[in-house]
N, C-alpha and C positions, 0 to 999 in steps of 0.2 A: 501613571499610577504604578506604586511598586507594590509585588509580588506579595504575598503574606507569606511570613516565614515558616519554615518546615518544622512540622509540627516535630518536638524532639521524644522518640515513644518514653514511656516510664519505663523503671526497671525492674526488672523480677524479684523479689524475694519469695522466698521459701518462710513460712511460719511454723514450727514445730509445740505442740500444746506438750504439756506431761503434768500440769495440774498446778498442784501449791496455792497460797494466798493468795496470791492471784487470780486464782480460778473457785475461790471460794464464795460462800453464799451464807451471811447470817441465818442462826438458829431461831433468832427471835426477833428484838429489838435492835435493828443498825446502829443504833447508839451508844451498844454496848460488843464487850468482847468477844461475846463467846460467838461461833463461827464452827463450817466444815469446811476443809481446804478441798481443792478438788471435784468442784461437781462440774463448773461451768467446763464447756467445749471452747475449741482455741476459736470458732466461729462467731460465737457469743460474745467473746472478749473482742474482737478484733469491732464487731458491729456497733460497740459501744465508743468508737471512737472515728466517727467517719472523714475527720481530716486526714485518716492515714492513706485515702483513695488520690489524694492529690501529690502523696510520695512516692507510690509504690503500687506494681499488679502484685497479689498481694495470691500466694499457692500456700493451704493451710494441710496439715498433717496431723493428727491425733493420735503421738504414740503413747499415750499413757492417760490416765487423769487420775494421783496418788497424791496423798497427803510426802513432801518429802524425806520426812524421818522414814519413810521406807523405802527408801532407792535401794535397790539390789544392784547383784552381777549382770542378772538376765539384762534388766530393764537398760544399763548402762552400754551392752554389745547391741541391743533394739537399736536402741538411741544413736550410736553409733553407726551404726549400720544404715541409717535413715538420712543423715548427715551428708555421710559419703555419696549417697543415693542424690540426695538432690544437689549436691555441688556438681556433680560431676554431668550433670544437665548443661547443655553450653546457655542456654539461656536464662539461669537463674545466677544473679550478682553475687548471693550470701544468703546466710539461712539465719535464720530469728529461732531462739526456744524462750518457750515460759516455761520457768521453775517454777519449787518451792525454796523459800532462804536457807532452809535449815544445812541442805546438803548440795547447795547451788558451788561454792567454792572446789568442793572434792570432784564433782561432774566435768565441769570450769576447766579444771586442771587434766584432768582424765582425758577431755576432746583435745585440748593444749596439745600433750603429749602424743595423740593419734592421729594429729590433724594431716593430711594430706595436702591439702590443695590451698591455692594461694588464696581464695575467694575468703572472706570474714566469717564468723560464727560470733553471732550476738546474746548472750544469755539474760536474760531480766527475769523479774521477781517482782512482791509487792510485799510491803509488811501488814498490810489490811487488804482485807476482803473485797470482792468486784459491787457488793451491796453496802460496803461502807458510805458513810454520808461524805466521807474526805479520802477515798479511796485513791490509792498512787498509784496504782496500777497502770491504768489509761496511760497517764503521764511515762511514767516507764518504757512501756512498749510503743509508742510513739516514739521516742528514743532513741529507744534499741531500732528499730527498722530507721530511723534517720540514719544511725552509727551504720549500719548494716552498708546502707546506700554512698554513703559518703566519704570512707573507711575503708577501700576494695583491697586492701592487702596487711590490713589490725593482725590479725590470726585471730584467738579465741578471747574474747573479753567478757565483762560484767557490767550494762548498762543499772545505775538504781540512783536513783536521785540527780539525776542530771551530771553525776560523774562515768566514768569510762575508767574503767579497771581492767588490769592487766591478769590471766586466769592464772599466774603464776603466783599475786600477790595478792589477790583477793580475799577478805575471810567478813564474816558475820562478825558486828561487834556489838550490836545491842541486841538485846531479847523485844524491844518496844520502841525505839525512836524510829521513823521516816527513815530518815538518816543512816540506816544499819549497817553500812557497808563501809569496811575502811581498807586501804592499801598500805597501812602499815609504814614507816620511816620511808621509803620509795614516794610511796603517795602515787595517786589517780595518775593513767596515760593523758586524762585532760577533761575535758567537761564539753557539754552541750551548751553554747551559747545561746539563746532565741531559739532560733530554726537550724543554727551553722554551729558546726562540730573546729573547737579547738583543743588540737593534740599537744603536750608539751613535750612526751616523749614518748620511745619504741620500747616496745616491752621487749623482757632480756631472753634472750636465745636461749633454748632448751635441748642440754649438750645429751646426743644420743638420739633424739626425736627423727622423725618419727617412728615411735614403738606399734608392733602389732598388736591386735586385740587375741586376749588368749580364748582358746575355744569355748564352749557353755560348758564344759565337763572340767577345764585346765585351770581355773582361775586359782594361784595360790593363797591357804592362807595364810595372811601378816597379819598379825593382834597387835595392840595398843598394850603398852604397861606403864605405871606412874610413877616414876620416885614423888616419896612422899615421906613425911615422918612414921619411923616406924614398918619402914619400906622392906621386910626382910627377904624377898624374894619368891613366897610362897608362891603366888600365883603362879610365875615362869614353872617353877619345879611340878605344880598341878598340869600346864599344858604341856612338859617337855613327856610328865609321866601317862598323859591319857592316852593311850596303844592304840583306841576304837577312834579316836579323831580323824575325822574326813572331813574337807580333805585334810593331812596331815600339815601338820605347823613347820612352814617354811621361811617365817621371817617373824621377825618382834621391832618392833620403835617402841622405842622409850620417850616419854614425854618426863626428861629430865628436869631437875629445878637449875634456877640461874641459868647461864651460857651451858647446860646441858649436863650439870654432873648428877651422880648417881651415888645414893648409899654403900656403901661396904658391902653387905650384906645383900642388896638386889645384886651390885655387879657380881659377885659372886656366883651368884642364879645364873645370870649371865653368859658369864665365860662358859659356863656348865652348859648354855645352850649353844653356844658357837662351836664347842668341840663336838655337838652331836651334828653338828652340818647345819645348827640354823642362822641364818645370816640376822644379824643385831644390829642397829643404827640410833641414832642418838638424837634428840631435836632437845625442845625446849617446851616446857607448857608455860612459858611465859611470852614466848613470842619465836621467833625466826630468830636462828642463829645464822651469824657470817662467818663466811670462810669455809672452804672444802669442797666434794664435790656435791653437796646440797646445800649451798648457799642459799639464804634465804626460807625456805622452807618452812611450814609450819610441820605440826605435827604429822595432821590428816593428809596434808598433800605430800611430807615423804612417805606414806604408806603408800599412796596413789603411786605413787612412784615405784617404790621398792616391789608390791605388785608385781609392776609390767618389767620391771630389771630379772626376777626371776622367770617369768614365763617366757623370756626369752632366751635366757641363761641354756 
């Protein structure tokens, strides 16, 4: 008679809640839109899907539970800080967060760039509610902790739809499809086959990383500004002139049209803020420009970037 085989234990993930559609709960009728993001706990969500007990021991953490369009500084060094905490656990594999979509890519890219340890960071989201009648949710975070499990050295990605995104290339593309998520000309690290994670490729190295987190008091600020028609540079001249701005304005990206150019008139504004010391960079509000040393880049996530470049400056 032979032996029964050694039982092989399951592996740790860590689950981190912070709210979003996923964690949402219709107003009225499931069958229709309207919804509040954010009520459910990450306990709630996880109980709703009990095959995840056959993947994973399964350590839940509740840093948040916000509608996304309000992610702060604070909530981002929490978060951060929460991350590091249970990686650095020798027996937890990788750590799972539930977003919300809206500012899941800027977060995304933010742990990218802080990430320390070799161990995975899985991000998911949902574009409907945990009470929806065809809620993706479940589906998603099942996923993400398969990715988690399976994936011990991804670094920081975006599980949604049965794809696997890289936090560098990741962005929001629909306001309503399942489907919301695209990686841009690149395209997805790979997808979720069935049960089994097929990667096609390694997401691309981020020159400089890993950056510190700046203190709760040091975060600089970078604003957003648009060429646009009609672009004459007011805005810049409003923040370069507001004296009472706290913190004081230390950096601008331009969400430029085409491959990144700028009217007459904003550059202008411009140079007028690089000679007072504030550092200016250049993307696209069409998409991710190639070449230089922010290749690829959207808008949002060279500010994430630009950020952490001066608080370390």
């Amino acid at each position: 008679m032979h032996p029964a085989p050694a039982h092989t234990p399951l592996p740790d993930i860590a689950v981190l809640g912070l709210g979003g559609t996923i964690a949402g709960t219709a107003t009225g009728d499931p069958t229709l839109p309207g919804y509040t993001a954010g009520v459910l706990g990450v306990d709630d969500l996880l109980q709703r899907i009990p095959s995840l007990a056959r993947l994973a021991r399964l350590h839940t953490e509740q840093v948040a539970n916000i509608d996304s369009k309000d992610m702060g500084f604070a909530l981002w060094t929490r978060l951060a800080a929460r991350v590091a905490h249970w990686l650095e656990q020798p027996h937890i594999r990788g750590c799972v967060i539930t977003h919300g979509t809206d500012t899941l890519e800027e977060t995304a890219y933010l742990l990218q760039l802080v990430h320390r340890s070799p161990k995975p960071v899985v991000l998911t989201a949902a574009m409907r509610p945990a009470t929806a009648l065809d809620a993706d949710g479940p589906q998603n975070l099942l996923d993400a902790v398969r990715v988690a499990v399976q994936a011990p050295d991804i670094g920081v990605v975006c599980v949604m739809h049965g794809r696997v995104h890289a936090a560098r290339d990741v962005t929001k593309a629909s306001t309503h499809r399942v489907d919301a998520f695209s990686s841009g000309e690149r395209g997805p690290l790979g997808e979720i086959d069935g049960t089994g994670l097929r990667l096609w490729r390694q997401p691309v190295a981020e020159a400089g990383a890993p950056f510190a987190l700046p203190s709760a008091e040091a975060w600089p600020r970078v604003e957003v500004v648009r060429n646009q028609a009609g672009a004459d540079g007011a805005v810049v001249r409003c923040l370069l002139d507001c004296a009472g701005l706290q913190p004081p304005l230390r950096g601008l990206v331009v969400a430029g049209t085409g491959g990144g150019t700028v009217h007459d008139d904003l550059a202008t504004a411009l140079e007028q803020a690089r000679s007072m010391g504030v550092r200016v960079e250049v993307a696209s509000r069409v998409g991710p420009v190639h070449g230089g040393a922010y290749d690829g880049l959207n808008v949002d996530k060279l500010r994430v970037r630009l950020i952490l470049e001066l608080a370390r400056a």
